[in-house]
Each structure stands twice: as structure tokens, then as C-alpha cells.
C-alpha positions in Angstrom: -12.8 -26.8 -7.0 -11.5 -23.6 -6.0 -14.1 -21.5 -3.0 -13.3 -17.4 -3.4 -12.8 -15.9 0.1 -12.6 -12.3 -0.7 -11.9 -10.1 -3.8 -10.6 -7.0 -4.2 -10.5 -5.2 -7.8 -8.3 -2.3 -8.6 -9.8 -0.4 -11.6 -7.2 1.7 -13.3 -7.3 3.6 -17.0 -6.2 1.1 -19.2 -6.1 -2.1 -16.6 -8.3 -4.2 -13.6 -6.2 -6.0 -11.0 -8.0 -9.0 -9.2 -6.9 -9.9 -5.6 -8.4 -12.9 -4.5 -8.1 -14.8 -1.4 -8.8 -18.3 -2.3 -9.5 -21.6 -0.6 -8.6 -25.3 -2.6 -10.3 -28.4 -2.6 -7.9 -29.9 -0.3 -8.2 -26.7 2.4 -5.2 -24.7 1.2 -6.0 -21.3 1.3 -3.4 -18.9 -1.7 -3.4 -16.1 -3.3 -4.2 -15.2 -6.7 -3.6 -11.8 -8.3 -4.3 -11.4 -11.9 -3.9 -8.8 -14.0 -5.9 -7.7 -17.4 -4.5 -5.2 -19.5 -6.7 -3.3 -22.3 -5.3 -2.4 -25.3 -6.8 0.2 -28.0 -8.1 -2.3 -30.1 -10.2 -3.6 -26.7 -8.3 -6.6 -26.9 -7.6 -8.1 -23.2 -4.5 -9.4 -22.7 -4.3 -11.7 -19.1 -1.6 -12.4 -16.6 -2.1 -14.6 -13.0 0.0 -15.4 -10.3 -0.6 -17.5 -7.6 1.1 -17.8 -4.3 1.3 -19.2 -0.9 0.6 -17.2 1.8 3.9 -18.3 3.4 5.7 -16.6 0.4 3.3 -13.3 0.5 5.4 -11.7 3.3 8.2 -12.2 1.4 7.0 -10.8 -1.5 5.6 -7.8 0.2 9.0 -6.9 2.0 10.7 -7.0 -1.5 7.8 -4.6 -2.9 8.5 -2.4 0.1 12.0 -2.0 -0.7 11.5 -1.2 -4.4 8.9 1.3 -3.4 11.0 3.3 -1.3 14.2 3.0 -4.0 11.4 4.6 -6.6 10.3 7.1 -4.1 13.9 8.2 -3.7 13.8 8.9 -7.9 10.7 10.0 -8.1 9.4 11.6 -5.0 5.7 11.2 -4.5 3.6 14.0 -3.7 0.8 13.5 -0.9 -1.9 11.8 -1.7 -5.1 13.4 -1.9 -7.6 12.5 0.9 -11.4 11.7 0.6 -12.1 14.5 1.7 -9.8 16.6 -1.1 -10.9 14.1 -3.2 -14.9 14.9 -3.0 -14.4 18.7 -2.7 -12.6 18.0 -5.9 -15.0 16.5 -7.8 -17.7 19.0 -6.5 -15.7 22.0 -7.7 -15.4 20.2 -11.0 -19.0 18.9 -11.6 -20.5 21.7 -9.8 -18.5 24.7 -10.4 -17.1 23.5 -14.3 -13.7 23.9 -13.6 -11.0 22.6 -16.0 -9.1 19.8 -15.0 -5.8 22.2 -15.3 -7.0 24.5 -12.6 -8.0 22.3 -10.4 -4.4 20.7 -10.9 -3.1 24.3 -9.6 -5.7 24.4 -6.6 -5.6 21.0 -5.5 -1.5 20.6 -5.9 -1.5 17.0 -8.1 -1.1 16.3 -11.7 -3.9 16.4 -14.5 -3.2 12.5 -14.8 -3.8 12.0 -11.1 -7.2 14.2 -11.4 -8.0 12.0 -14.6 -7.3 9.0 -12.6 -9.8 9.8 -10.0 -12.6 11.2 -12.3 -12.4 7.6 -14.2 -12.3 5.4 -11.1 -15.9 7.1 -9.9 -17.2 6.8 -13.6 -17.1 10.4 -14.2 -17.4 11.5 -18.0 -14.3 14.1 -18.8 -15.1 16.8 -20.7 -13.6 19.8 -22.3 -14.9 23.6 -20.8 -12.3 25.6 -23.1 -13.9 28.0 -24.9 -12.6 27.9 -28.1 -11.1 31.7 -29.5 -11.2 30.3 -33.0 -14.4 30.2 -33.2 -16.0 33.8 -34.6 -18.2 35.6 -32.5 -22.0 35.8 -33.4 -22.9 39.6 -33.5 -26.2 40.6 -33.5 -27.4 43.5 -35.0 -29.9 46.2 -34.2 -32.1 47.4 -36.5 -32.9 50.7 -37.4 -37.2 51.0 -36.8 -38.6 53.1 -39.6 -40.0 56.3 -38.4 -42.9 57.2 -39.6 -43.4 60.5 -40.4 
């Protein structure tokens, strides 16, 4: 029997990551991290490692170093801070800004924008106006005179 410690989730578009701290029958205290990946056809595919927490620094300083070889590809922008983040989401619930725009104002990409709107469960929707779409005239009538 296996006694959960503390969880964290991690909630992304088409995956949920769960860290768990766990604690074994016999005392030993590991880590789990699994992984479950959603596919179009809303199957869910799973993945779980488990690991001591002897080998978790080890681990960690190998992540480190591939994080700062990607970083030297593909430098990162800065992240956007809670505070950026709510004014963000008020100019685009409040103000119905399109997700491009707020791209240009906020500096980030329209994936980093969707990314946030989906991790606070907010519905995206499209505020383009479309110009195919003919234009309803309306027409004034003449009034008959009367005469």
C-alpha cells in the first residue's frame, strides 16, 4: 500500500503530468511522475516513472544541462508574470481583443496566449469580423405625401 504525500498536476493542451511524492508500505518515500497524453480520438495513452529520491538530483542536474543546450537553439523569451498574465486575460475577456493583438502588445506567441487561456478554462473564440459576409442595407422609404 502506497500513502500519497503531495501531488502536483501540470495541465497542458493535449497532456496532464502527475508529480507525486509517495510513501511505501515499508517507509520508503519515491517519486512518481506520470504522464497521460490525449490523442484526437480521446484515447489516453499513459507513461510512469518512478524513482528514488537519491537519483532525483541526479536527474535534475542532467535536465538542467539539456535546458540550457535548448535555450542556446531556441532562445526563450521572458515569461509572462501574474501580473501580465491577469491584465492579459482582462484585456481579452473584457476588452474582446484577438489573441493576435494581444500577441503584439503583450510580446509572446499566439500558442503561449492559447496556452494560458486553456490552463484557466477560458473558452477561445474567434472576434474577426468576417468581410465576406454582405452587408445588410436598410432602406428608407419614401412616406406618401398626401396632397
Amino acid at each position: 500500500m502506497e500513502e500519497i504525500l503531495k501531488t502536483e498536476v501540470l495541465e497542458r493542451e493535449r497532456s496532464r503530468y502527475h508529480i507525486e511524492l509517495l510513501k511505501a508500505s515499508n517507509g520508503k518515500i519515491f517519486i512518481s511522475i506520470s504522464q497521460h497524453i490525449f490523442s484526437k480520438l480521446h484515447e489516453i495513452q499513459q507513461s510512469t516513472i518512478r524513482m528514488k529520491p537519491a537519483d532525483l538530483e541526479e536527474v535534475i542536474n542532467i535536465l538542467k544541462g539539456y535546458q540550457s543546450e535548448i535555450q542556446k537553439i531556441y532562445p526563450r523569451k521572458k515569461a509572462l508574470t501574474n501580473v501580465r498574465r491577469e491584465e492579459l486575460i482582462d484585456r481579452y475577456l473584457n476588452k474582446c481583443l484577438e489573441i493576435e493583438m494581444l500577441a503584439v502588445q503583450f510580446d509572446c506567441s499566439v500558442g503561449e496566449i492559447k496556452q494560458l487561456l486553456f490552463e484557466k478554462n477560458i473558452v477561445i473564440t474567434s472576434s474577426a469580423i468576417d468581410n465576406n459576409k454582405p452587408v445588410k442595407r436598410f432602406w428608407k422609404r419614401k412616406g406618401r405625401r398626401s396632397g
